[in-house]
PDB file of N, H, CA, C and O in Angstrom:
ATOM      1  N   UNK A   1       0.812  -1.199   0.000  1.00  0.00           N
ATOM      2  CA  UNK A   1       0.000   0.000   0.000  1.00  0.00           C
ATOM      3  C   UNK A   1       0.852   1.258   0.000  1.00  0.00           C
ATOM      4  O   UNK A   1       0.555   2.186  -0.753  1.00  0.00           O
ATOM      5  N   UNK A   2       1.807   1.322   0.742  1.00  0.00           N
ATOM      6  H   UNK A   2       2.048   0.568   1.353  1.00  0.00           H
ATOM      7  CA  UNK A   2       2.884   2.507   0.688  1.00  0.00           C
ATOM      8  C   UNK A   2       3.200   2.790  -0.925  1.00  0.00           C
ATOM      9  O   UNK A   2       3.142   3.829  -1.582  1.00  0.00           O
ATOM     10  N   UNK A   3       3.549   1.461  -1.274  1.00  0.00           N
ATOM     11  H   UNK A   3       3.597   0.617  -0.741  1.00  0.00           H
ATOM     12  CA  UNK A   3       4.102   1.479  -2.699  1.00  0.00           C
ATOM     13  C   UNK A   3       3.257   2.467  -3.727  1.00  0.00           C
ATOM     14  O   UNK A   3       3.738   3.226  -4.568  1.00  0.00           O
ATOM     15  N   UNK A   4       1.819   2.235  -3.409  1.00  0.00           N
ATOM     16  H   UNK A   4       1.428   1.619  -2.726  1.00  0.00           H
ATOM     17  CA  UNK A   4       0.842   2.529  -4.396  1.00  0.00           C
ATOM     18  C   UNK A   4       0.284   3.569  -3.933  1.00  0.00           C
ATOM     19  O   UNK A   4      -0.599   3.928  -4.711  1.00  0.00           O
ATOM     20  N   UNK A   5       0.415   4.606  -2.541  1.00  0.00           N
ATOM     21  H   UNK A   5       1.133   4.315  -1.908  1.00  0.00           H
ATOM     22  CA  UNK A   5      -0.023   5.718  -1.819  1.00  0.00           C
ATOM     23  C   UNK A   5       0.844   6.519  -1.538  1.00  0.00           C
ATOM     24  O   UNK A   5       1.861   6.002  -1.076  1.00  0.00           O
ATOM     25  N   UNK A   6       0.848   7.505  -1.625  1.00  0.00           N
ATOM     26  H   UNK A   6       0.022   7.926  -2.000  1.00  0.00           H
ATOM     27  CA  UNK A   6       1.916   8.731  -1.040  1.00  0.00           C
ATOM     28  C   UNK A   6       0.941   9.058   0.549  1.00  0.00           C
ATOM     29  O   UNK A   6       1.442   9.756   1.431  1.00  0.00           O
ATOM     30  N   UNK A   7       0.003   8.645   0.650  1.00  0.00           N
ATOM     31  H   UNK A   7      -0.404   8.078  -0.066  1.00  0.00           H
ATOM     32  CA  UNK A   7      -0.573   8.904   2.008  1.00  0.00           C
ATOM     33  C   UNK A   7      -0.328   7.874   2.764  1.00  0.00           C
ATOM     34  O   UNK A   7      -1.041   7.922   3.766  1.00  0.00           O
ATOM     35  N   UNK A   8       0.747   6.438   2.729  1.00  0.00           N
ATOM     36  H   UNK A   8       1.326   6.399   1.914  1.00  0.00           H
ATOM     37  CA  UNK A   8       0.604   5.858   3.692  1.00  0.00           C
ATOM     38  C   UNK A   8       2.131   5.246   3.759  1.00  0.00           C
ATOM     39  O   UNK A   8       2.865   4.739   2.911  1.00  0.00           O
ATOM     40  N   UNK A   9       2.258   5.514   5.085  1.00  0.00           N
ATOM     41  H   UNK A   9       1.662   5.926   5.774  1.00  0.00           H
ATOM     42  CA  UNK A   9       3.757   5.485   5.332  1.00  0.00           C
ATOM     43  C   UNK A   9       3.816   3.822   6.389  1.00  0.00           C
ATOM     44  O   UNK A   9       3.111   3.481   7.338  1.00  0.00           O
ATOM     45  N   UNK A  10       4.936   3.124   5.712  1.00  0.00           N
ATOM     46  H   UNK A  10       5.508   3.402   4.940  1.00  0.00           H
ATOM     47  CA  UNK A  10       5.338   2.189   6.426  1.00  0.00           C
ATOM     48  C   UNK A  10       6.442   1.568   7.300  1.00  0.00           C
ATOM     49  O   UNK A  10       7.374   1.564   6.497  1.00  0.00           O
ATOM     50  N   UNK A  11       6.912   1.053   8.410  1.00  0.00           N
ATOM     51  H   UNK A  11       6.155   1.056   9.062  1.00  0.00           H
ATOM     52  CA  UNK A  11       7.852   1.690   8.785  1.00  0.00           C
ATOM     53  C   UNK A  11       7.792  -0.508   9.349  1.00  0.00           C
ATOM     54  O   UNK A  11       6.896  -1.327   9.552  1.00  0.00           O
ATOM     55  N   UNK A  12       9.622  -0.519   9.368  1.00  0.00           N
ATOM     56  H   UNK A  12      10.349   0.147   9.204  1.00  0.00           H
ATOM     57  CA  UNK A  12       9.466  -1.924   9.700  1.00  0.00           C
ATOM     58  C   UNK A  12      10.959  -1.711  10.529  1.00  0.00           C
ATOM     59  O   UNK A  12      12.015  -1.141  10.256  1.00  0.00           O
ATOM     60  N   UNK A  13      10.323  -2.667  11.955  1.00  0.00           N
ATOM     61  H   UNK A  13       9.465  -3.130  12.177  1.00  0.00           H
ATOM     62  CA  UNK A  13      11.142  -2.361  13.134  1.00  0.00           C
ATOM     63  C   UNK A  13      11.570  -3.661  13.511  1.00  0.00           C
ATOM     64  O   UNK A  13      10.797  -4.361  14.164  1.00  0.00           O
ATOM     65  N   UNK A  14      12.915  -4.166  13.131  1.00  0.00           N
ATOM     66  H   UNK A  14      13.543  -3.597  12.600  1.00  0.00           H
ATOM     67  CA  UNK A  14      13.757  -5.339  14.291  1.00  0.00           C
ATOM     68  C   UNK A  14      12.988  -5.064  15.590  1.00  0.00           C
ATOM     69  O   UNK A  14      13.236  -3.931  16.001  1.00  0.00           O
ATOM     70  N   UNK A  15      12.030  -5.828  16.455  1.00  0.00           N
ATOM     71  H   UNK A  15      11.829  -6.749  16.120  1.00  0.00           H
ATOM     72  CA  UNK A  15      11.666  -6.536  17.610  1.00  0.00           C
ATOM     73  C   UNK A  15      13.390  -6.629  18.494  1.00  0.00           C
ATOM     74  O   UNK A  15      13.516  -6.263  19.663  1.00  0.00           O
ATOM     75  N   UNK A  16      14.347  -7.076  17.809  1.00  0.00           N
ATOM     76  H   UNK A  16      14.245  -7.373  16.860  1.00  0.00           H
ATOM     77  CA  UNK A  16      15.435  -7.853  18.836  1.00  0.00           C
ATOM     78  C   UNK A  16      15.966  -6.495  18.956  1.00  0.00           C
ATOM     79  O   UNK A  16      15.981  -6.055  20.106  1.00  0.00           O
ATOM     80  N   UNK A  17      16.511  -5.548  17.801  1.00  0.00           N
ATOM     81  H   UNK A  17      16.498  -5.906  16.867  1.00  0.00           H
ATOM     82  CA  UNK A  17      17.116  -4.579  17.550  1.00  0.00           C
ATOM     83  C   UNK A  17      16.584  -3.279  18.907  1.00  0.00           C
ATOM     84  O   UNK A  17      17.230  -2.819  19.849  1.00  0.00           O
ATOM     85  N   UNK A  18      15.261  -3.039  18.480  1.00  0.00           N
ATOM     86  H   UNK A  18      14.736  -3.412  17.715  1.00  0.00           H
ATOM     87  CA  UNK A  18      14.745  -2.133  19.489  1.00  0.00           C
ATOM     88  C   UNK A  18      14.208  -2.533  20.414  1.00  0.00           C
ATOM     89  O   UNK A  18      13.019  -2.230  20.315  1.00  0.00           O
ATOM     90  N   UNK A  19      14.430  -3.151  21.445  1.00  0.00           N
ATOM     91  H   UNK A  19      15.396  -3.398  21.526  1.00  0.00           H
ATOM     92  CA  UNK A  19      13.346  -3.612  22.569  1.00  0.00           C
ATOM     93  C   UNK A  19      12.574  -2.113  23.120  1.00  0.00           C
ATOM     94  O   UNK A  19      11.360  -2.255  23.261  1.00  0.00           O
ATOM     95  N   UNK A  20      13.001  -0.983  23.385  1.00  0.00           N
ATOM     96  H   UNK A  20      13.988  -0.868  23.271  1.00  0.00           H
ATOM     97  CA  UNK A  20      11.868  -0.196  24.121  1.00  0.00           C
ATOM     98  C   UNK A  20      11.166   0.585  22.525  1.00  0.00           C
ATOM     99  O   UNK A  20      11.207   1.815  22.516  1.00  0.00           O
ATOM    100  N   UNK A  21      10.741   0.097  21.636  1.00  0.00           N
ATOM    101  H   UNK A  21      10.707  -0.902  21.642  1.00  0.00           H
ATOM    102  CA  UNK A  21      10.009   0.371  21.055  1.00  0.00           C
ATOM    103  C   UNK A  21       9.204  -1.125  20.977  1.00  0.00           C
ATOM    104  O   UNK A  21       7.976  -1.170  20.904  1.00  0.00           O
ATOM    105  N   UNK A  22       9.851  -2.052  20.995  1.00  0.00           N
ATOM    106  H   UNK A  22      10.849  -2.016  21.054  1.00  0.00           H
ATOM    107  CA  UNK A  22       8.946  -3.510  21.323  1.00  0.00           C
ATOM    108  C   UNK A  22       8.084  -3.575  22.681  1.00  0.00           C
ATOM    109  O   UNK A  22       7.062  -4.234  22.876  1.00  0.00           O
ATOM    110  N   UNK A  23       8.703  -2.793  23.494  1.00  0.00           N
ATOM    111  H   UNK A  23       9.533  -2.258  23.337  1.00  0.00           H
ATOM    112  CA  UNK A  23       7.941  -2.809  24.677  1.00  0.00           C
ATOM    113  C   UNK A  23       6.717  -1.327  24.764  1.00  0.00           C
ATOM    114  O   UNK A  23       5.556  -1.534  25.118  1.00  0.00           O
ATOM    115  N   UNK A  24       7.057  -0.339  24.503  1.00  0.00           N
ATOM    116  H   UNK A  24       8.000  -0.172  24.215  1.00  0.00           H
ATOM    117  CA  UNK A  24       6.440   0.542  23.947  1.00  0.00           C
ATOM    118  C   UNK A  24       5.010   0.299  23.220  1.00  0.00           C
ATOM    119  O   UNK A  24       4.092   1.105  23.076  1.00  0.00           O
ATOM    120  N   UNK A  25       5.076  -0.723  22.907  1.00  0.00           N
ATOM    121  H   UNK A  25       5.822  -1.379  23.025  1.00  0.00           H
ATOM    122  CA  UNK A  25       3.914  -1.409  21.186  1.00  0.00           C
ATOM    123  C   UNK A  25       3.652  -2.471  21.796  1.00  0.00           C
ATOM    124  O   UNK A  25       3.304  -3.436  21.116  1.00  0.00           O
ATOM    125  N   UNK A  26       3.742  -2.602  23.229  1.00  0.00           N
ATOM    126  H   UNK A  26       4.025  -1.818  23.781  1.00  0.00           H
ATOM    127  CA  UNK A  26       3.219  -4.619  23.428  1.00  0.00           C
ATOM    128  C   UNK A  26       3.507  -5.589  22.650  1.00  0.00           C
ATOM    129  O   UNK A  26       2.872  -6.643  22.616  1.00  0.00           O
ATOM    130  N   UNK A  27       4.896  -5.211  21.669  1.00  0.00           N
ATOM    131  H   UNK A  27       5.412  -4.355  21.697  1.00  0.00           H
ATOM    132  CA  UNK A  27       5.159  -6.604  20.869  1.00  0.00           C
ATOM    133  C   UNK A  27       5.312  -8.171  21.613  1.00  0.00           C
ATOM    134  O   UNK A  27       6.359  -8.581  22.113  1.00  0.00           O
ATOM    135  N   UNK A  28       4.386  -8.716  21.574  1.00  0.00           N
ATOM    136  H   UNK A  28       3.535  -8.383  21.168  1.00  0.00           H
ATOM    137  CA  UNK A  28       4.277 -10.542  21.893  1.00  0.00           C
ATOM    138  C   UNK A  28       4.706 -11.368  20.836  1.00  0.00           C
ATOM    139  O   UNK A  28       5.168 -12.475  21.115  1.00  0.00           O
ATOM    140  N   UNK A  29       4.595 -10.882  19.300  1.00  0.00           N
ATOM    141  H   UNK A  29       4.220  -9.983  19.074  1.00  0.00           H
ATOM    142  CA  UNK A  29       4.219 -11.761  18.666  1.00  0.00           C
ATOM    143  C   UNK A  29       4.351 -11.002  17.102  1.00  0.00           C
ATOM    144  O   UNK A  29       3.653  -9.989  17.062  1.00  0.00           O
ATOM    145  N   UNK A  30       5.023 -11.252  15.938  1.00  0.00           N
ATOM    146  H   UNK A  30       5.590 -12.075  15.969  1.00  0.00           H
ATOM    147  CA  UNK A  30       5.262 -10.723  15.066  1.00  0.00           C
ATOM    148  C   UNK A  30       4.693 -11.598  13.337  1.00  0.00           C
ATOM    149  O   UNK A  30       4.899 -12.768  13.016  1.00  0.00           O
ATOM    150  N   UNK A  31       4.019 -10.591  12.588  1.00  0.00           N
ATOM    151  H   UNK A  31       3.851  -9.640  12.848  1.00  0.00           H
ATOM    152  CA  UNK A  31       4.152  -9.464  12.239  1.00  0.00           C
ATOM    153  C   UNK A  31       3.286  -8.634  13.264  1.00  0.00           C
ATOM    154  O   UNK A  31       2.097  -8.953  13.286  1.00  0.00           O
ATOM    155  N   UNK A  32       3.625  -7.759  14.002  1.00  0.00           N
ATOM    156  H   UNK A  32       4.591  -7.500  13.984  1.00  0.00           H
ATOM    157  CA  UNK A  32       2.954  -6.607  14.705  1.00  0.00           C
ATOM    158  C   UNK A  32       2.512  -5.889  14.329  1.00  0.00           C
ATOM    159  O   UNK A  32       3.412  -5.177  13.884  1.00  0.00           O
ATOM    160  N   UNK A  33       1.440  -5.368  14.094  1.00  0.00           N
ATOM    161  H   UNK A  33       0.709  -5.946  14.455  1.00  0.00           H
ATOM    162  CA  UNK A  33       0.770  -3.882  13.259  1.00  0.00           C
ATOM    163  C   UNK A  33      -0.218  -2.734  13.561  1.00  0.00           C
ATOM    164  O   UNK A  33      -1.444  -2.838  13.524  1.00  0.00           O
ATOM    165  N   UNK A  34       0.490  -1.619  13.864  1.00  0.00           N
ATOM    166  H   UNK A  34       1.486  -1.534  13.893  1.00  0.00           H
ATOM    167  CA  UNK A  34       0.103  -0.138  14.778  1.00  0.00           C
ATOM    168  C   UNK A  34      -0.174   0.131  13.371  1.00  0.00           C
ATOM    169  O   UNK A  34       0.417  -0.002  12.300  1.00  0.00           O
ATOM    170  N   UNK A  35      -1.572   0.663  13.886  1.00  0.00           N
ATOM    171  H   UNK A  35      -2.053   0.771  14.756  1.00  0.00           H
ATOM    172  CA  UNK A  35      -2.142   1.595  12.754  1.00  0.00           C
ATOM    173  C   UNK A  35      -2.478   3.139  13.487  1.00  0.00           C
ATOM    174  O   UNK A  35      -3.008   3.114  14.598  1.00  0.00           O
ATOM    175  N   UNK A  36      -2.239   4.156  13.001  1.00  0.00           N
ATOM    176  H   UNK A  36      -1.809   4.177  12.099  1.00  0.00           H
ATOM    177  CA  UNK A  36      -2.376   5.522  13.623  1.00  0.00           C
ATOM    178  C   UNK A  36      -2.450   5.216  15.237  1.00  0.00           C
ATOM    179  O   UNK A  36      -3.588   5.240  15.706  1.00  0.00           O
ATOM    180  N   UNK A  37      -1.640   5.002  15.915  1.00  0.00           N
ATOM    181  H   UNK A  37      -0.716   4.983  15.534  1.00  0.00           H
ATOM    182  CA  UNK A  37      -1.200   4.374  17.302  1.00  0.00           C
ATOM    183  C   UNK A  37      -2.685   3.927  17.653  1.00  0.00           C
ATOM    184  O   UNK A  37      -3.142   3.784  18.788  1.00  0.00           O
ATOM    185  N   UNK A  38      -3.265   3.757  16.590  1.00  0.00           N
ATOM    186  H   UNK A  38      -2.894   3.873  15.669  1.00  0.00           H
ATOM    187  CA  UNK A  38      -5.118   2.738  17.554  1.00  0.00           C
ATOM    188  C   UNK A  38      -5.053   2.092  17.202  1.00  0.00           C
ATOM    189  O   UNK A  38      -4.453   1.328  17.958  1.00  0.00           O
ATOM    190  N   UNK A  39      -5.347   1.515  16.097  1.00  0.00           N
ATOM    191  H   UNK A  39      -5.834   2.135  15.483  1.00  0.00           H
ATOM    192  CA  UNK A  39      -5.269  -0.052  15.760  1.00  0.00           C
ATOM    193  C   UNK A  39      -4.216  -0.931  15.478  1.00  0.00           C
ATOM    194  O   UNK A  39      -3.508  -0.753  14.487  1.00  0.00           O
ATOM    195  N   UNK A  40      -4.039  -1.895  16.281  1.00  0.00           N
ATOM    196  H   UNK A  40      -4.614  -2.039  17.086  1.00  0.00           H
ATOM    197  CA  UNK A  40      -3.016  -2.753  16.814  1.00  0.00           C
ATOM    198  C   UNK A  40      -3.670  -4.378  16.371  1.00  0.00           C
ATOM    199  O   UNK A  40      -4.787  -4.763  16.717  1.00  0.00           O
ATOM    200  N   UNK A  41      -2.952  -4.972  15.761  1.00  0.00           N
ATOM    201  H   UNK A  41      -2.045  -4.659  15.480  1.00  0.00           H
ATOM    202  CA  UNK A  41      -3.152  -6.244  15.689  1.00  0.00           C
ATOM    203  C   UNK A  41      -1.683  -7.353  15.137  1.00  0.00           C
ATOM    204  O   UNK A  41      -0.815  -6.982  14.347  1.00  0.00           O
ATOM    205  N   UNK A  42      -1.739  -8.554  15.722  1.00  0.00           N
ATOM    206  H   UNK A  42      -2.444  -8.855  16.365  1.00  0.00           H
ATOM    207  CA  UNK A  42      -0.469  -9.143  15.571  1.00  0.00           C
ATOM    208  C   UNK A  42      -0.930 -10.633  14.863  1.00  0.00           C
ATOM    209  O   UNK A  42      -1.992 -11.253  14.920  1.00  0.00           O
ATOM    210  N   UNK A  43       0.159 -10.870  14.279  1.00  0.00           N
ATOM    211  H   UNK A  43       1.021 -10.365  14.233  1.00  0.00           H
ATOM    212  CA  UNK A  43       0.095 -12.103  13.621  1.00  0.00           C
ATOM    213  C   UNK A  43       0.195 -12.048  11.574  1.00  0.00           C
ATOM    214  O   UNK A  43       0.706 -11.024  11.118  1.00  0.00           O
ATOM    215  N   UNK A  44      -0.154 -12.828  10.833  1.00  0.00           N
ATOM    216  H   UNK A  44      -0.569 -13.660  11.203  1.00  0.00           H
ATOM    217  CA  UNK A  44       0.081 -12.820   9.667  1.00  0.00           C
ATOM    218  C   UNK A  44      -1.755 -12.967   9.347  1.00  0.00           C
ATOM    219  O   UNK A  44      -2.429 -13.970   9.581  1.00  0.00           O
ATOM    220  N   UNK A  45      -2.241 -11.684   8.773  1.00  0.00           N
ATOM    221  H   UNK A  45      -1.694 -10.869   8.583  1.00  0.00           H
ATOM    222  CA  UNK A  45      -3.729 -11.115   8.714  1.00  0.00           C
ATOM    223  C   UNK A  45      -4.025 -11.993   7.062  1.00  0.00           C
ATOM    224  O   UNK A  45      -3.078 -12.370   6.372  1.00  0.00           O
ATOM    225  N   UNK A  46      -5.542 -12.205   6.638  1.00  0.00           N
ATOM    226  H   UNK A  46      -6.312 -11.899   7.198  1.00  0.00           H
ATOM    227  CA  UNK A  46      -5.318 -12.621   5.204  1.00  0.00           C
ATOM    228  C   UNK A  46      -5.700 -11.233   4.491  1.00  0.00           C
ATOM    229  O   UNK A  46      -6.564 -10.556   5.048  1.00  0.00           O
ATOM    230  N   UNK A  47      -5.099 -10.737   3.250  1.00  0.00           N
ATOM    231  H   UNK A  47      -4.397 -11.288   2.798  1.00  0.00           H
ATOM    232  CA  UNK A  47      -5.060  -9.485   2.784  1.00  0.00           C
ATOM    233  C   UNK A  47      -6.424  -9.116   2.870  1.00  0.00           C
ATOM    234  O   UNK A  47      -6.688  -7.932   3.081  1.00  0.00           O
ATOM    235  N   UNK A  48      -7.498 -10.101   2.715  1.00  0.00           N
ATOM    236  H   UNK A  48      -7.284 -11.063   2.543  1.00  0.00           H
ATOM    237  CA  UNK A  48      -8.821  -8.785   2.752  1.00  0.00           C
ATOM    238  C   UNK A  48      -9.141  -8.327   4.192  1.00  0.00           C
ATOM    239  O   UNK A  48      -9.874  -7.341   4.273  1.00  0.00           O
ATOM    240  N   UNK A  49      -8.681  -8.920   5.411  1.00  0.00           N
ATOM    241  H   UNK A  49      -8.085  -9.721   5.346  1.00  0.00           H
ATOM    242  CA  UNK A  49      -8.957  -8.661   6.661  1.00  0.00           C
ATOM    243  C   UNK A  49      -8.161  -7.411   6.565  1.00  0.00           C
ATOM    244  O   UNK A  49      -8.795  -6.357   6.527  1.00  0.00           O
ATOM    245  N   UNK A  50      -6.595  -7.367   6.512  1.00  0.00           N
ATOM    246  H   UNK A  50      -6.080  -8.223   6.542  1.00  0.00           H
ATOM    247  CA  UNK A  50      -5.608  -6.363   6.653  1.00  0.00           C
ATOM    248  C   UNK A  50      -6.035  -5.150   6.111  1.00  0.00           C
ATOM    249  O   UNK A  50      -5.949  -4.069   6.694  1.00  0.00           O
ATOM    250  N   UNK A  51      -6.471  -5.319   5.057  1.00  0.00           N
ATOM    251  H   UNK A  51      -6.541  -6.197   4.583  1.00  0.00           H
ATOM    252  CA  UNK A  51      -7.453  -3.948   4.350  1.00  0.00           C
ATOM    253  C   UNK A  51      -8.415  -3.291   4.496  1.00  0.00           C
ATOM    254  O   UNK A  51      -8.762  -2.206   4.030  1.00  0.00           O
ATOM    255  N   UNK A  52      -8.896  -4.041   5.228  1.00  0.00           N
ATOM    256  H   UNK A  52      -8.614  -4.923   5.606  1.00  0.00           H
ATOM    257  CA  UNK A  52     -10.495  -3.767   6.045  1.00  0.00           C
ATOM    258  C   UNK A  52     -10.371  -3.246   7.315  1.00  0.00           C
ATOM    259  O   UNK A  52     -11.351  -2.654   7.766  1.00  0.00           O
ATOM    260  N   UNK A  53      -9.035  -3.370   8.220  1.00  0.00           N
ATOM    261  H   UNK A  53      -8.238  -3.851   7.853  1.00  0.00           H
ATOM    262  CA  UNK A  53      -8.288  -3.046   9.464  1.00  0.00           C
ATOM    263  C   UNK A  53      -7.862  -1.723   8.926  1.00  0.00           C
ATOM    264  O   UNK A  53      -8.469  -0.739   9.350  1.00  0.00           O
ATOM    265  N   UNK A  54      -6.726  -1.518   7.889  1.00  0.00           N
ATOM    266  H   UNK A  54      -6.233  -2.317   7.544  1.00  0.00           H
ATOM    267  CA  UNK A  54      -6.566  -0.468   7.615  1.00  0.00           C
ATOM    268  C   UNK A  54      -7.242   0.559   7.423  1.00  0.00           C
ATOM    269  O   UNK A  54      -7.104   1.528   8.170  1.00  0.00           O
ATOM    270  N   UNK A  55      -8.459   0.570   5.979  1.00  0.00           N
ATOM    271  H   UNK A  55      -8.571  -0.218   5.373  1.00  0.00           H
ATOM    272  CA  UNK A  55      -9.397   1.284   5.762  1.00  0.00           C
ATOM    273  C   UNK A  55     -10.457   2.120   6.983  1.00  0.00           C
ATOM    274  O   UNK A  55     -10.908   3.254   6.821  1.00  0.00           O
ATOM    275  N   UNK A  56     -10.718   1.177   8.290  1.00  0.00           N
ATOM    276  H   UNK A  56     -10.352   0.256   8.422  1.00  0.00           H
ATOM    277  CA  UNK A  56     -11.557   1.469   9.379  1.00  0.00           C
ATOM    278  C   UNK A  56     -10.699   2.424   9.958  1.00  0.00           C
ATOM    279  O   UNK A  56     -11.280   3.476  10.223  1.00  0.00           O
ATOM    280  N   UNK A  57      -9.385   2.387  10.265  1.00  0.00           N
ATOM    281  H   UNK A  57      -8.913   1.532  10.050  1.00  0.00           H
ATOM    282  CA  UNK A  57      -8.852   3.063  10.492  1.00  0.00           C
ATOM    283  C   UNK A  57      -8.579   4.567  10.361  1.00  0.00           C
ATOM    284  O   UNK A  57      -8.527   5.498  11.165  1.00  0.00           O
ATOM    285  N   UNK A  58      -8.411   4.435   8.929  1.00  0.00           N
ATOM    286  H   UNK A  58      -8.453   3.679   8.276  1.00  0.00           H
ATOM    287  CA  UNK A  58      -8.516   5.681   8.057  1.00  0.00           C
ATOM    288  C   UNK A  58      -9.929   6.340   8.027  1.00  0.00           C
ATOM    289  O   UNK A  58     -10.087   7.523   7.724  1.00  0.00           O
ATOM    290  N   UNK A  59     -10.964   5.482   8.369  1.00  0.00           N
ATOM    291  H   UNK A  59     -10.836   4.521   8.615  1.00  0.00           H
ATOM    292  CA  UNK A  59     -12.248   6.263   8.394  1.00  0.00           C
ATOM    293  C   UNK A  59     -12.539   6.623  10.075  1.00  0.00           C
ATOM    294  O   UNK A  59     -13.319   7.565  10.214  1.00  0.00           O
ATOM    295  N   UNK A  60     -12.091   6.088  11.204  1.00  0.00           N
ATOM    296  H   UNK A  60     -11.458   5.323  11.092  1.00  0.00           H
ATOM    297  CA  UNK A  60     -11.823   6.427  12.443  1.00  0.00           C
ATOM    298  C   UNK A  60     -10.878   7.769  12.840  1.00  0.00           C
ATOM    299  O   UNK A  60     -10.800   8.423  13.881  1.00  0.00           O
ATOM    300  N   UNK A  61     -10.304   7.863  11.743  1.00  0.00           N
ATOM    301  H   UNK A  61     -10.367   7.332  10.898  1.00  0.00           H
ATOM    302  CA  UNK A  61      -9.732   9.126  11.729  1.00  0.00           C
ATOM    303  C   UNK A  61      -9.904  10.500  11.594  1.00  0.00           C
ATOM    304  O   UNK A  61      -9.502  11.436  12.285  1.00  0.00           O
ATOM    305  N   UNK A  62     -10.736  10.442  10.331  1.00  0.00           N
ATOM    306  H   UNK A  62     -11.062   9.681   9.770  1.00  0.00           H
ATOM    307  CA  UNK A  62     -11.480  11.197   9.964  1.00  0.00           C
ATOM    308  C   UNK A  62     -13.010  11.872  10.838  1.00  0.00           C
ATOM    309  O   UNK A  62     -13.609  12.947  10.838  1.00  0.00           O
ATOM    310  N   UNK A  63     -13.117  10.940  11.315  1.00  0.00           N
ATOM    311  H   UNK A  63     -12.629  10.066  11.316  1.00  0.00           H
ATOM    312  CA  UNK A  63     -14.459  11.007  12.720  1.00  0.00           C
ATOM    313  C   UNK A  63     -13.942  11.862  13.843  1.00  0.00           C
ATOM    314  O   UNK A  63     -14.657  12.680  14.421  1.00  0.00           O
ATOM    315  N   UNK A  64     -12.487  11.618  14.178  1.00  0.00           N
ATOM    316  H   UNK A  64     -11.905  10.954  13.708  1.00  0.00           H
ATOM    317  CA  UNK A  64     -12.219  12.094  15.162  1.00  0.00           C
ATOM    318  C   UNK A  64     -11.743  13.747  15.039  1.00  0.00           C
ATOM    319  O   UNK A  64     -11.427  14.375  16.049  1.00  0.00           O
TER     320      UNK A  64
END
């Protein structure tokens, strides 16, 4: 999605490398994924869930 958006920035963090940003983010369990620091979900998502996480997001945003 980064690839194909100039509005969405992706950022990929070594767990071992940074621990107080792993601890920071409740990392348990990887792939980890902070969306606008609210939506949080871990594990390997199937792409239409991940998109549907994202998108809510982006419309939770806008609300606020």
């Amino acid at each position: 999605m980064a690839i194909a958006s100039d509005r969405v920035r992706v950022e990929c963090i070594e767990a071992n490398e940074f621990p107080d940003i792993s601890q920071r983010y409740h990392v348990m369990a990887v792939p980890k994924v902070v969306i606008n620091d609210r939506v949080e979900f871990e594990g390997a998502y199937p792409e239409p869930e991940f998109l549907k996480a994202v998108l809510q997001a982006a419309l939770d945003g806008k609300e606020a």
